[in-house]
Structures are given as structure tokens and as C-alpha cells.
mmCIF file of the C-alpha atoms, coordinates in Angstrom:
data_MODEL
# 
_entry.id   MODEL 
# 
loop_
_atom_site.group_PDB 
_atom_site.id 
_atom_site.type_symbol 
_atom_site.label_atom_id 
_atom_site.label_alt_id 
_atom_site.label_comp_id 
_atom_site.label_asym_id 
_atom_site.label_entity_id 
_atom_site.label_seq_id 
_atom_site.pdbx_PDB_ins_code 
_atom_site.Cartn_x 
_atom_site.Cartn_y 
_atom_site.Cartn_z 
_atom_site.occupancy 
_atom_site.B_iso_or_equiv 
_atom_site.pdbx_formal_charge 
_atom_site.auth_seq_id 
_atom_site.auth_comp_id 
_atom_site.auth_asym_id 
_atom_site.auth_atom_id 
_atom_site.pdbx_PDB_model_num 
ATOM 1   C CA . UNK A 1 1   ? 120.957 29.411 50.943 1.00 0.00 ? 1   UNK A CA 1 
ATOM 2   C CA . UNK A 1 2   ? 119.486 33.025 51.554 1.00 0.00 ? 2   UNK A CA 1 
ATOM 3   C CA . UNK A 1 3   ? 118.553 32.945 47.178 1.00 0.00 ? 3   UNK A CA 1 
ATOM 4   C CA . UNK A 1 4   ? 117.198 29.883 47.602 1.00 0.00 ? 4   UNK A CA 1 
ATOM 5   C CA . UNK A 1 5   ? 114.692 30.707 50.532 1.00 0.00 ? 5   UNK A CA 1 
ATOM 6   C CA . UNK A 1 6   ? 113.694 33.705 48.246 1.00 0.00 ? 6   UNK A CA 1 
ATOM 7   C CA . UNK A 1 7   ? 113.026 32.012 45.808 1.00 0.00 ? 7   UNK A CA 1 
ATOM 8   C CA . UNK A 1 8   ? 111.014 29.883 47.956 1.00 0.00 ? 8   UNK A CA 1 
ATOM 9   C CA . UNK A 1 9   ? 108.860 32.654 49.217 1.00 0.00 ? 9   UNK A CA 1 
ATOM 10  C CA . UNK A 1 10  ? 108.538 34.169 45.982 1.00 0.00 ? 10  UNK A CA 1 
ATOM 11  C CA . UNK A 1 11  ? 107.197 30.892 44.701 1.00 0.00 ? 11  UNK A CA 1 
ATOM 12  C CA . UNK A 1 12  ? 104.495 30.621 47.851 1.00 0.00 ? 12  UNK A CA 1 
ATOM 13  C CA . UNK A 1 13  ? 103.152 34.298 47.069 1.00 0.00 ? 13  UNK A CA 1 
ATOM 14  C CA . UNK A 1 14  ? 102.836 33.532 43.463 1.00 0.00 ? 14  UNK A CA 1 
ATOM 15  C CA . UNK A 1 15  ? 100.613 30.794 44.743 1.00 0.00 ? 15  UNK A CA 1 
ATOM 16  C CA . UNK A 1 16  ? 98.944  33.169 47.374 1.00 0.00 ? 16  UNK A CA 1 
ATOM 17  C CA . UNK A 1 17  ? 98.322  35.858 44.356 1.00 0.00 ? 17  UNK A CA 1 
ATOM 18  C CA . UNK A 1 18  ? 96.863  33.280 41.852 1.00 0.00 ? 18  UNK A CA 1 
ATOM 19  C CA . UNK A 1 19  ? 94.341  31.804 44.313 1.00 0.00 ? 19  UNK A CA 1 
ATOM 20  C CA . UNK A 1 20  ? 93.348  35.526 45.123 1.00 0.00 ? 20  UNK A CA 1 
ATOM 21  C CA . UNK A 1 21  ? 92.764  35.912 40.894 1.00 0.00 ? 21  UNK A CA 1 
ATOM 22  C CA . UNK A 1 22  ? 90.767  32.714 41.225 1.00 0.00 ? 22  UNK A CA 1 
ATOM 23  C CA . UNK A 1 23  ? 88.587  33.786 44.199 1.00 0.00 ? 23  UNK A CA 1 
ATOM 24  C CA . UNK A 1 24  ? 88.301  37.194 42.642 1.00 0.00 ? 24  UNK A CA 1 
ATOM 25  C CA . UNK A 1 25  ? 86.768  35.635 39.522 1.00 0.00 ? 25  UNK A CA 1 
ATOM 26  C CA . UNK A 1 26  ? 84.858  33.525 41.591 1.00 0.00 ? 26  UNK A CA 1 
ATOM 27  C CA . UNK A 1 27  ? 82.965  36.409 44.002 1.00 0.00 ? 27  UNK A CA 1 
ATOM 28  C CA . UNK A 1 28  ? 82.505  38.365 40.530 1.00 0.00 ? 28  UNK A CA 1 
ATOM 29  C CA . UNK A 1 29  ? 81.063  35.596 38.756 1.00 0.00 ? 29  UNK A CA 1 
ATOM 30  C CA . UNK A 1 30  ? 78.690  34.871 41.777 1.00 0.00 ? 30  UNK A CA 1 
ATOM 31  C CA . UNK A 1 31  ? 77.208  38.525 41.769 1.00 0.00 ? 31  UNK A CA 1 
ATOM 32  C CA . UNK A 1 32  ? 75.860  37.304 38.685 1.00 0.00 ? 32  UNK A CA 1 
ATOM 33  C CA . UNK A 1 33  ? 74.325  34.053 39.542 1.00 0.00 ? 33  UNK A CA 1 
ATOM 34  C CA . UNK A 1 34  ? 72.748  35.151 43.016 1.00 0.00 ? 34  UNK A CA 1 
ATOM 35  C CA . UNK A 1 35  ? 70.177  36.967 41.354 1.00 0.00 ? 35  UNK A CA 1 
ATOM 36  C CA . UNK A 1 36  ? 68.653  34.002 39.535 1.00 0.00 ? 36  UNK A CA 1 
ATOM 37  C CA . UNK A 1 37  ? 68.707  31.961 42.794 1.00 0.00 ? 37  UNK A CA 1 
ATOM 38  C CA . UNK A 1 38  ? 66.903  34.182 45.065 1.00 0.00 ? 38  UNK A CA 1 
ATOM 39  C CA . UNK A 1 39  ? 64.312  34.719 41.735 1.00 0.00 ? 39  UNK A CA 1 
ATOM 40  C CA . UNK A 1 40  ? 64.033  31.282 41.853 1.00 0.00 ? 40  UNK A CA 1 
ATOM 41  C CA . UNK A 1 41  ? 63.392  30.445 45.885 1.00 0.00 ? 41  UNK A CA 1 
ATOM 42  C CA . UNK A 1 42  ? 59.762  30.263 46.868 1.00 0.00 ? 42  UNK A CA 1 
ATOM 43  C CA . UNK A 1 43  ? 60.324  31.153 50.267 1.00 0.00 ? 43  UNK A CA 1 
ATOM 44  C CA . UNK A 1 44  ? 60.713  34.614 51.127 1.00 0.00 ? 44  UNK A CA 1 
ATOM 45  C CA . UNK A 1 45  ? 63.484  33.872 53.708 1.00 0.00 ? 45  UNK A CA 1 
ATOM 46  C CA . UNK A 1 46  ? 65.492  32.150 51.394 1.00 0.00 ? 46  UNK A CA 1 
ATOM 47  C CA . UNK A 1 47  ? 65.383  34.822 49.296 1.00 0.00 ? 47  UNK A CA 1 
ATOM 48  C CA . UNK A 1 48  ? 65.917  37.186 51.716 1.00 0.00 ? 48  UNK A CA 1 
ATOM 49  C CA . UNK A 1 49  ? 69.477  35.390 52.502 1.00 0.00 ? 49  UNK A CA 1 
ATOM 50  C CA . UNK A 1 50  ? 70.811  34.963 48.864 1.00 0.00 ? 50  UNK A CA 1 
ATOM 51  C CA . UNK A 1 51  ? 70.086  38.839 48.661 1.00 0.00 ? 51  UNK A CA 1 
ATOM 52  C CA . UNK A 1 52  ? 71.696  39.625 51.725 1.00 0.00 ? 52  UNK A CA 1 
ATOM 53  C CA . UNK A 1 53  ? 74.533  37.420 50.487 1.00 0.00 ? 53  UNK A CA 1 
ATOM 54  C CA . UNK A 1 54  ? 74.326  39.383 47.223 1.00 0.00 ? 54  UNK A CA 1 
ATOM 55  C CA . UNK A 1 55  ? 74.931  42.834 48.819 1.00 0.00 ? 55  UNK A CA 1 
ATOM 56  C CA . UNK A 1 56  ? 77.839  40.614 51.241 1.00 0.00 ? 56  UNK A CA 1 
ATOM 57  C CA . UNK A 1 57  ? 79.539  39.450 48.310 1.00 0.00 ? 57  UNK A CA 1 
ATOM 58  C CA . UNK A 1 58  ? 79.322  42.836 46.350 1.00 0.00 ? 58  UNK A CA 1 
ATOM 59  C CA . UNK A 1 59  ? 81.706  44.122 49.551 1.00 0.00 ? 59  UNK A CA 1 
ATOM 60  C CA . UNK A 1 60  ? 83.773  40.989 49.718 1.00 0.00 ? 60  UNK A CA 1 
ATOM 61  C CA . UNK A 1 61  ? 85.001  42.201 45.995 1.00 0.00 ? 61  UNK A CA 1 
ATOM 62  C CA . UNK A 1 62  ? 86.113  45.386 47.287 1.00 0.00 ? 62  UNK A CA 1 
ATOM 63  C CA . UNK A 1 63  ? 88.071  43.982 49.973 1.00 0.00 ? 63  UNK A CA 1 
ATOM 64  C CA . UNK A 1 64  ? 89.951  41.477 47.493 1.00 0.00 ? 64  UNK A CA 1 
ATOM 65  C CA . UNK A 1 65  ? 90.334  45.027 45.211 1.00 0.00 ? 65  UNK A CA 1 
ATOM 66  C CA . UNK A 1 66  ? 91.988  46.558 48.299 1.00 0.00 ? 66  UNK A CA 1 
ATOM 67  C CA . UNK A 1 67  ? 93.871  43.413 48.799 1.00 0.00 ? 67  UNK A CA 1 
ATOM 68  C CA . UNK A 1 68  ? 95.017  43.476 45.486 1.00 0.00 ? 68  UNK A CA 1 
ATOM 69  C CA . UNK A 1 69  ? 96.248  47.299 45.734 1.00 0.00 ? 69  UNK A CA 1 
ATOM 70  C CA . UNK A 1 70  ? 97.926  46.844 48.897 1.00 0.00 ? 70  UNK A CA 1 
ATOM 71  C CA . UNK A 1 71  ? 99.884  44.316 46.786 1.00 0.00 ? 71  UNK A CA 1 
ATOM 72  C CA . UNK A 1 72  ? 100.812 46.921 44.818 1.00 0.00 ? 72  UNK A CA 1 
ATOM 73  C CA . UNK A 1 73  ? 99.069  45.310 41.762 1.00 0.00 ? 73  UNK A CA 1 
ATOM 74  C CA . UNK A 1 74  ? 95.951  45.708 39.871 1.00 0.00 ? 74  UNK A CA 1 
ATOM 75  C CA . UNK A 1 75  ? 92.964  43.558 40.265 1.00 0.00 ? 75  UNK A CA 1 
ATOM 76  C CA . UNK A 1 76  ? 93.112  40.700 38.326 1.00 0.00 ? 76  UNK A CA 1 
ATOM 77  C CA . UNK A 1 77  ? 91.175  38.020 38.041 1.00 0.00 ? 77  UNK A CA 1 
ATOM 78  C CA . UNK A 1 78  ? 91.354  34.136 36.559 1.00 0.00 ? 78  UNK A CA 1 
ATOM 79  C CA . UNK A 1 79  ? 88.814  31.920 35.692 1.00 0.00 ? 79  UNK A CA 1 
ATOM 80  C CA . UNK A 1 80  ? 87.763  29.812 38.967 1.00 0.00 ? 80  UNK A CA 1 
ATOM 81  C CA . UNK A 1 81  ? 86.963  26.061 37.550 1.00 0.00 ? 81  UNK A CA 1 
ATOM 82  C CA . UNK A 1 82  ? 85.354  25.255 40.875 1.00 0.00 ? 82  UNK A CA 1 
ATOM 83  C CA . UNK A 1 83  ? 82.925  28.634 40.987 1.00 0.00 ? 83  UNK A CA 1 
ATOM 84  C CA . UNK A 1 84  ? 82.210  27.961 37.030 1.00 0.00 ? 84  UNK A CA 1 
ATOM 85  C CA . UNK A 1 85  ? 81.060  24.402 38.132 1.00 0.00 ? 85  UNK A CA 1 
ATOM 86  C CA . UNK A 1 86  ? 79.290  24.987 41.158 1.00 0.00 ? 86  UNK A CA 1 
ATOM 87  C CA . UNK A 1 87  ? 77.110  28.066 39.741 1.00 0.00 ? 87  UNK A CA 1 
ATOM 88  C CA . UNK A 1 88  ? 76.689  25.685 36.564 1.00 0.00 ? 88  UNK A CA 1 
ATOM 89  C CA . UNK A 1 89  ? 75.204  23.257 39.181 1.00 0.00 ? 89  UNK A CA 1 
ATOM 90  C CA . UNK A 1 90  ? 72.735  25.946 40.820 1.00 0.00 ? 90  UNK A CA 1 
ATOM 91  C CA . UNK A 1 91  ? 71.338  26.180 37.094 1.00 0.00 ? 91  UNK A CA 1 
ATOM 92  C CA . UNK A 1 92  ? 70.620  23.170 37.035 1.00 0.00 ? 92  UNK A CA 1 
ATOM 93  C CA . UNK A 1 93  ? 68.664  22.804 39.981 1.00 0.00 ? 93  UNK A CA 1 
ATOM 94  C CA . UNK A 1 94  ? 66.405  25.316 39.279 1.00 0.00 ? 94  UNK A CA 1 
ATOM 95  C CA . UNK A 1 95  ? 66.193  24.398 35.489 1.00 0.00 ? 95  UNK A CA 1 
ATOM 96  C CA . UNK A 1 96  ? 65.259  20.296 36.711 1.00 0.00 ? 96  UNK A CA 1 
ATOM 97  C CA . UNK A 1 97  ? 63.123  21.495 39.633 1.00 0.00 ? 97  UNK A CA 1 
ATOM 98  C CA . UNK A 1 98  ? 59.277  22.411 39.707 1.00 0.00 ? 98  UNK A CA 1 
ATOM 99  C CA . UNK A 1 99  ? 59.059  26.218 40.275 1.00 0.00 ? 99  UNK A CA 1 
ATOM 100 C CA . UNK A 1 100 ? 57.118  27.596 43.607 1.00 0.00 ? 100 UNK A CA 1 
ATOM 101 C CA . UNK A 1 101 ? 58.001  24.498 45.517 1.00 0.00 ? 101 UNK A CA 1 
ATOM 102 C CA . UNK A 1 102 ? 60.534  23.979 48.398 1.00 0.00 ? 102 UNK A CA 1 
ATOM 103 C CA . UNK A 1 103 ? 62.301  20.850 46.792 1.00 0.00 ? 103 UNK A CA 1 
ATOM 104 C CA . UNK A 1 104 ? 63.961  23.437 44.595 1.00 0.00 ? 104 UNK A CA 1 
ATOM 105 C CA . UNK A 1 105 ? 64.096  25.952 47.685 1.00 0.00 ? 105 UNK A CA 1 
ATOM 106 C CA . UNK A 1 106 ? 66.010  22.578 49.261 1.00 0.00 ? 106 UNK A CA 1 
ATOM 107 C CA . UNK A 1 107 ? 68.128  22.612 45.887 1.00 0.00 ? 107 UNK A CA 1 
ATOM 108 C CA . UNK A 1 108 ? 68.943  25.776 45.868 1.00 0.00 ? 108 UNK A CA 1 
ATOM 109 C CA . UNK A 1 109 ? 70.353  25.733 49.414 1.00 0.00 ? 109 UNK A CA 1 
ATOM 110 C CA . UNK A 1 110 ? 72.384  22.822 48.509 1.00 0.00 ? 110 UNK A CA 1 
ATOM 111 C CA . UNK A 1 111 ? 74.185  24.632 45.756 1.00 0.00 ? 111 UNK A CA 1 
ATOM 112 C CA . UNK A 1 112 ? 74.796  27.624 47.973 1.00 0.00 ? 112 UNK A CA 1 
ATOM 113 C CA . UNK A 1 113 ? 76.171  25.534 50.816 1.00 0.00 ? 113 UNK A CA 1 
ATOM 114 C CA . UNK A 1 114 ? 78.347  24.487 48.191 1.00 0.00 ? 114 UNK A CA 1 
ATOM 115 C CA . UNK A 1 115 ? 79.025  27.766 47.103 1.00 0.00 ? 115 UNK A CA 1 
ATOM 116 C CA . UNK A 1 116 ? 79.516  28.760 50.723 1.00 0.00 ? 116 UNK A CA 1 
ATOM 117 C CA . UNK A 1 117 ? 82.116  25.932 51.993 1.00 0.00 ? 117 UNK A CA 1 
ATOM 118 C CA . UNK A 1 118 ? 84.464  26.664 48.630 1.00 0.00 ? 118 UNK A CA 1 
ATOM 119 C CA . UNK A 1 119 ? 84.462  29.982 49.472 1.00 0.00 ? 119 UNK A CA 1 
ATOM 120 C CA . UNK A 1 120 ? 85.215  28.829 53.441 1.00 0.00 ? 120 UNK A CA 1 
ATOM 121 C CA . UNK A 1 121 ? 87.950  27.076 52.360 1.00 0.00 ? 121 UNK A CA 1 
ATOM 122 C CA . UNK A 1 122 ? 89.879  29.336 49.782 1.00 0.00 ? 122 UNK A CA 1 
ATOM 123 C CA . UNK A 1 123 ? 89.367  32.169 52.331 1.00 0.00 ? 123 UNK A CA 1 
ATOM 124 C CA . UNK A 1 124 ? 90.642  30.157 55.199 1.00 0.00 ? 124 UNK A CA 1 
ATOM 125 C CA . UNK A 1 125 ? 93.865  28.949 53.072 1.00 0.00 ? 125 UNK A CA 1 
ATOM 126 C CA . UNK A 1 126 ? 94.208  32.919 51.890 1.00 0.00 ? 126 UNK A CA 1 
ATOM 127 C CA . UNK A 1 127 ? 94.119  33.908 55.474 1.00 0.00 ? 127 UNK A CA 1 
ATOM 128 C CA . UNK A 1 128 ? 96.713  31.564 56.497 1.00 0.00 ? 128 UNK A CA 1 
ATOM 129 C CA . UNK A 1 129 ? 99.167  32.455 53.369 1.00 0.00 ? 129 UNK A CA 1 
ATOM 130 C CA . UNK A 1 130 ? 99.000  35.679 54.439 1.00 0.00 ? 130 UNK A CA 1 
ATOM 131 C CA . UNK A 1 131 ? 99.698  35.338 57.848 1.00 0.00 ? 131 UNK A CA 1 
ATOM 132 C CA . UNK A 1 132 ? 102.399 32.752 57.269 1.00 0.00 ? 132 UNK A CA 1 
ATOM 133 C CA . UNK A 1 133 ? 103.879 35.676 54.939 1.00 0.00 ? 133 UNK A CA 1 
ATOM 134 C CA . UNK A 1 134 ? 103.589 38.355 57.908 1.00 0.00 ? 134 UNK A CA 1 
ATOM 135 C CA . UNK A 1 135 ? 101.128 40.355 56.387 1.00 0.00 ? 135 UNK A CA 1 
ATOM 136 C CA . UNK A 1 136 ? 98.541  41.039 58.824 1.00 0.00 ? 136 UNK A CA 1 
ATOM 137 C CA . UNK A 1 137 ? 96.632  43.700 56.700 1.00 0.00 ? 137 UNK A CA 1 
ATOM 138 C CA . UNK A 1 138 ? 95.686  41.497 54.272 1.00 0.00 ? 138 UNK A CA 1 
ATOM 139 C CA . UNK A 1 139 ? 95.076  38.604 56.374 1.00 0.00 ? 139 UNK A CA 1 
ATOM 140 C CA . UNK A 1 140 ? 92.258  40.913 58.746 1.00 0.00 ? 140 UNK A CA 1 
ATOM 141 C CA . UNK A 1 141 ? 90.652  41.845 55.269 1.00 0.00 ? 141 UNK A CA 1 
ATOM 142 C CA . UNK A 1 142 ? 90.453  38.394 54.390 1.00 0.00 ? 142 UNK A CA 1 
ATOM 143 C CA . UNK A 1 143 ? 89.233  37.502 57.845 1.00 0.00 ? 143 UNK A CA 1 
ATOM 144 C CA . UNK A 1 144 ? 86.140  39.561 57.463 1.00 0.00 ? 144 UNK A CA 1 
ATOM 145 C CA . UNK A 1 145 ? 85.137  37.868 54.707 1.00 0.00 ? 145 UNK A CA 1 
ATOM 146 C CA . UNK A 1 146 ? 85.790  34.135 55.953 1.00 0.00 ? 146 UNK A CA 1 
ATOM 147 C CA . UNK A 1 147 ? 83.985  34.961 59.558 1.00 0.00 ? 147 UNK A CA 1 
ATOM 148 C CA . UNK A 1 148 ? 81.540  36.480 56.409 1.00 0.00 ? 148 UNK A CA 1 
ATOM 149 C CA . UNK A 1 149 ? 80.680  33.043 54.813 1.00 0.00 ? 149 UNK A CA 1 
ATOM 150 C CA . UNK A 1 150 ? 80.889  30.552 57.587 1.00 0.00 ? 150 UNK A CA 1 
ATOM 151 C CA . UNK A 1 151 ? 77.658  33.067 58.800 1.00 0.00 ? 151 UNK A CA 1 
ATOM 152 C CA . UNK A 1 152 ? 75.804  32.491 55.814 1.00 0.00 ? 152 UNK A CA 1 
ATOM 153 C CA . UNK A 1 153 ? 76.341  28.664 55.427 1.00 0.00 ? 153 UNK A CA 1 
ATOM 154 C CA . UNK A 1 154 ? 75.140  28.793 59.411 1.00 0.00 ? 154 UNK A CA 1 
ATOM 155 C CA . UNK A 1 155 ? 72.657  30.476 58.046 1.00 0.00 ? 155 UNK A CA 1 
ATOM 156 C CA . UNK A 1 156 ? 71.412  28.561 55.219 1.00 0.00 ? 156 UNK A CA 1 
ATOM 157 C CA . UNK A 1 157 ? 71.623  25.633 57.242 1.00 0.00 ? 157 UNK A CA 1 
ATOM 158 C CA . UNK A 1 158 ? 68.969  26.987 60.061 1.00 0.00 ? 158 UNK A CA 1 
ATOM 159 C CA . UNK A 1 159 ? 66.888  27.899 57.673 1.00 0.00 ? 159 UNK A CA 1 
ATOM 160 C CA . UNK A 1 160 ? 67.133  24.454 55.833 1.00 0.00 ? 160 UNK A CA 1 
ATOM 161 C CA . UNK A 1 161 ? 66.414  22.462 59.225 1.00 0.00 ? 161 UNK A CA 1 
ATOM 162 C CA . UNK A 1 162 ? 63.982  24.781 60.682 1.00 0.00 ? 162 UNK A CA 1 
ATOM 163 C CA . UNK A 1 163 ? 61.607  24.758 57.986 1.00 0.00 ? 163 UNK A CA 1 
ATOM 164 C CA . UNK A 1 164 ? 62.542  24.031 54.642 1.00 0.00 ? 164 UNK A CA 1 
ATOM 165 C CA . UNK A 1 165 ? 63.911  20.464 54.804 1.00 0.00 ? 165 UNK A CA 1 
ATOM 166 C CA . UNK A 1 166 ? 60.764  19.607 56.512 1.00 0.00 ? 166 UNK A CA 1 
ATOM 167 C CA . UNK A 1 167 ? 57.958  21.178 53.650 1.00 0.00 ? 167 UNK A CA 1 
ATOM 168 C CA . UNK A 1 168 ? 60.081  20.309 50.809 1.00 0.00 ? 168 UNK A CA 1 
ATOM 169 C CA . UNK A 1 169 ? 59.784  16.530 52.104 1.00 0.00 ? 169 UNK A CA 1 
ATOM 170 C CA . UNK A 1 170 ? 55.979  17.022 52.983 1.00 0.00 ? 170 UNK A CA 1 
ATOM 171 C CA . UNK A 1 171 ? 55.876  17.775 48.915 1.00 0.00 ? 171 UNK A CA 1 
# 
């Protein structure tokens, strides 16, 4: 019985480690795509928040890097489907939406609140994991970052009901 609970928890941290690859890939792959977003938001507060997000983002890598070593493993990282399609989506938007106008400013917030709740719920399941596999470390790194992104889809979503919503309807 003791082998086959082993095996049990080995099988739940290889599941742990392989949504960490996939999140790392998807943070990495966002550093990239951030960029073209805030370039393409009219409003200087939006901007302002997908560059703050940038810099956020820039330090959430680190902490999955540390996360990683603490593992005692080198950081690794697979491709993230989800992140591939959702960043694929933000092109989109600002490829099928008039420049300098807050319709696309509304786009673009839409494709980073969907940015923001995949990365809510992968960090909230990674958190959990690691709790449920008693390590605490890990689980306050990962923490940081969650508390991290359910700020910026608050965030985004002021700014979207305080002023952008509203202009980008006026339009």
C-alpha cells in the first residue's frame, strides 16, 4: 500500500511540475506580447497598466525560476496552448480594430482579462498542489504572484467601467 501511495504522489507532482512548464512558457511568452498591447492602447492609463503588468510579469518569471530550483530542477518550460491562443487573440484585436480609438482600448482589455483569469486560475491550482504536497515555500512564491494577477484584472476592470467602456461606446 505504502508503493502505491508513492506512486500516487509521484504521479500528482509530475502534474504539479508540468503545469509549472506550461505557466512558465506562458509568463515568457507574454513578456513578448505586452509590448504590442500597451503600443496599441490609446489611453495612457491603459497603457500605463499593461506596462506595469510588463515589469510584474518580468518578476513573476523569476519566482517560477526559483520555484523551479528549489525543485531541484532546471527551468523548463512547455508550450502553453491556452497562452498561445489567448495572445493570438490580443493580435487580433488590435489587427481588426481602428487604431487611436477606445473600442480597441475596450478590446484590448478584454484579451488581458483573459490573459489575467488563466493566469488566476493556473496560479490558484499551483498554489493548492503545493500546499496539498506540504511545501509551503513554493506555495508563498506562488501566492505572490496569484494575489499579483487578481490586482491587475481588478484593475483592468476599474479602468474599463470608469471610463473606457463608456467612450469606447460613445464611438
Amino acid at each position: 500500500m505504502a508503493t502505491q501511495s508513492k506512486s500516487k504522489d509521484s504521479k500528482f507532482k509530475e502534474l504539479f511540475i508540468d503545469e509549472l512548464k506550461d505557466i512558465y512558457w506562458a509568463e515568457k511568452h507574454l513578456v513578448k506580447a505586452l509590448p504590442k498591447m500597451s503600443k496599441g492602447a490609446t489611453s495612457k492609463k491603459l497603457a500605463d497598466a499593461i506596462d506595469k503588468h510588463l515589469e510584474e510579469t518580468k518578476e513573476q518569471i523569476k519566482r517560477i525560476e526559483d520555484v523551479f530550483e528549489i525543485l531541484g530542477m532546471k527551468a523548463q518550460a512547455k508550450k502553453c496552448e491556452a497562452m498561445d491562443g489567448l495572445v493570438k487573440e490580443a493580435e487580433s484585436i488590435l489587427e481588426d480594430t481602428e487604431a487611436e480609438t477606445m473600442v480597441r482600448d475596450a478590446g484590448i482589455i478584454i484579451a488581458s482579462q483573459k490573459v489575467e483569469h488563466y493566469e488566476i486560475a493556473s496560479y490558484g491550482t499551483l498554489v493548492a498542489f503545493a500546499k496539498k504536497m506540504g511545501m509551503g515555500d513554493i506555495a508563498d512564491l506562488l501566492s505572490k504572484t496569484l494575489e499579483e494577477e487578481k490586482k491587475t484584472d481588478v484593475s483592468l476592470t476599474k479602468l474599463a467601467e470608469s471610463e473606457i467602456n463608456e467612450e469606447a461606446a460613445a464611438e
